[in-house]
N, C-alpha and C positions, 0 to 999 in steps of 0.2 A: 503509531510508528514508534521505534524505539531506537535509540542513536545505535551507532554500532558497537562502539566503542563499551560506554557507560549503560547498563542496559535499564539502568535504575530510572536514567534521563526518558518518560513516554510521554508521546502526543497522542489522545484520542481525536478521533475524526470519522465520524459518521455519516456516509454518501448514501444516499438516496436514490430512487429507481431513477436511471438517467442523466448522472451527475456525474463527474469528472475528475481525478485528483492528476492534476502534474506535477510531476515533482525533477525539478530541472536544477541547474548548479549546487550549492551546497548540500541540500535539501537529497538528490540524487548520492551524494557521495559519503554524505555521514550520518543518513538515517537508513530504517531496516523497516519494508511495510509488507502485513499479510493479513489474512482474511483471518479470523476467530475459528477456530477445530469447531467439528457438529458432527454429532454422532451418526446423524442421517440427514440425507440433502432433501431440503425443503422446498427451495424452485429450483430452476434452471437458471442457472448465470453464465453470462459468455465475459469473458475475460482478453482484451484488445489491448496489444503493445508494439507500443512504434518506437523503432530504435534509429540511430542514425551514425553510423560506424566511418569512421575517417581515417 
């Protein structure tokens, strides 16, 4: 992840087949999270997002 802001500011975090990352209050609002670029797709990954809009 990399803040939004500061992009110098990066968290790596490495998830697992199975594994879960939430990222809820600050976490949601001031960091930026995406998958690594690949030239070619390697497995299938399914990609699941719950939002909750008020």
């Amino acid at each position: 992840m990399r803040h939004h802001k500061d992009h110098a500011l990066q968290v790596e975090c490495e998830l697992n087949h199975g594994d879960l990352l939430i990222m809820a209050g600050n976490t949601q609002h001031f960091w930026q999270h995406a998958i690594p670029k690949t030239r070619q797709t390697k497995q299938t990954r399914i990609n699941l997002t719950f939002r909750n809009i008020l």
